[in-house]
C-alpha positions in Angstrom: 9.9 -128.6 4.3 9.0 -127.9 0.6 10.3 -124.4 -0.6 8.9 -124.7 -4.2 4.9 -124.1 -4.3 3.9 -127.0 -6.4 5.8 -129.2 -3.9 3.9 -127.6 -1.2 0.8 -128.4 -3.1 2.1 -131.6 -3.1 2.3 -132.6 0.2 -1.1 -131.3 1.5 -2.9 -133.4 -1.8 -1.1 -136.4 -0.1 -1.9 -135.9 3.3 -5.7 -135.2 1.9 -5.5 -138.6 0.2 -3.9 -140.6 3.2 -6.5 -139.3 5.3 -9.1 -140.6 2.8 -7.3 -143.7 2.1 -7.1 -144.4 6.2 -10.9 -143.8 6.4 -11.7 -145.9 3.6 -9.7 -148.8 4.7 -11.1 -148.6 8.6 -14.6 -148.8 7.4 -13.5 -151.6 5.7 -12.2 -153.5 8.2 -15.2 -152.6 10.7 -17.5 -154.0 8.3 -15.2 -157.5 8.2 -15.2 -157.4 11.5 -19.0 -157.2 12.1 -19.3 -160.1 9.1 -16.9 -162.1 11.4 -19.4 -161.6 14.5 -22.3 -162.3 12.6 -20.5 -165.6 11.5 -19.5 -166.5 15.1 -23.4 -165.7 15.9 -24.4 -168.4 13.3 -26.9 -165.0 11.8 -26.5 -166.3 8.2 -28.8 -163.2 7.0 -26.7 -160.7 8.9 -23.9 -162.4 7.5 -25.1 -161.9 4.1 -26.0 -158.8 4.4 -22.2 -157.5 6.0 -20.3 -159.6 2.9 -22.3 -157.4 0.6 -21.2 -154.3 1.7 -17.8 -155.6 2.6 -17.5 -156.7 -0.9 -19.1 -153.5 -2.5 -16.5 -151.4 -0.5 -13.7 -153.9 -1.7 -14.4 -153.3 -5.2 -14.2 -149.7 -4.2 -10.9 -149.3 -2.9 -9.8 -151.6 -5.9 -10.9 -149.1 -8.2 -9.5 -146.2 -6.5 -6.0 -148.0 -5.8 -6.7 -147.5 -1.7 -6.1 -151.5 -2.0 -4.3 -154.3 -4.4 -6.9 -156.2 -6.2 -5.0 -159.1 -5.2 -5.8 -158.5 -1.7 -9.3 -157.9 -2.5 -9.4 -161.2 -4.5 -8.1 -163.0 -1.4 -10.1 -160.7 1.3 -13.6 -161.3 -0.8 -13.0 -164.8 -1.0 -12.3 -165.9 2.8 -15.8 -164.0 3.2 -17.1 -165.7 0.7 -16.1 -169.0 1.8 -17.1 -167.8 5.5 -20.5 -167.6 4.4 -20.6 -170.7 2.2 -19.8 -173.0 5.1 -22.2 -171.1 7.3 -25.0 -172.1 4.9 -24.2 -175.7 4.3 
C-alpha cells in the first residue's frame, strides 16, 4: 500500500475509472449481443436499431480511450456488414 497521499489518491481515481471503464464496455457488449439475436431473428429493424446504439456507444468509448479506435473500426464494421447482408 501507498504511503504518500497523492499516491493514495491515485489508486482510488483508478479503481473509480476501471469500474467505469468495466461498465462501459459490458453495456457494450450486451448491446452486440442483442444485435447478434436480432440478426439470427432475421428482425432487420431491430437490427438497425441495436447497430445504432452499438455504434453510438463505440464512438463513445473511442473518445474516452475505454477502447482502441482500431477495435472500434473493426467491431463497427462486422455490424455493419451483419446488417448489410441481412438486407440484401
Amino acid at each position: 500500500m501507498a504511503n504518500i497521499k497523492s499516491s493514495k489518491k491515485r489508486i482510488d481515481v483508478a479503481k473509480r475509472n476501471t469500474e467505469r471503464n468495466k461498465a462501459r464496455k459490458s453495456e457494450i457488449k450486451t448491446i452486440i449481443k442483442r444485435f447478434e439475436e436480432a440478426i439470427e431473428e432475421k428482425d432487420a429493424d431491430k437490427a438497425a436499431a441495436y447497430f445504432k446504439k452499438a455504434d453510438k456507444r463505440l464512438k463513445q468509448a473511442e473518445a474516452k480511450n475505454v477502447m482502441h479506435k482500431n477495435k472500434v473500426a473493426r467491431t463497427t464494421s462486422k455490424l455493419a456488414k451483419a446488417l448489410n447482408e441481412l438486407n440484401a
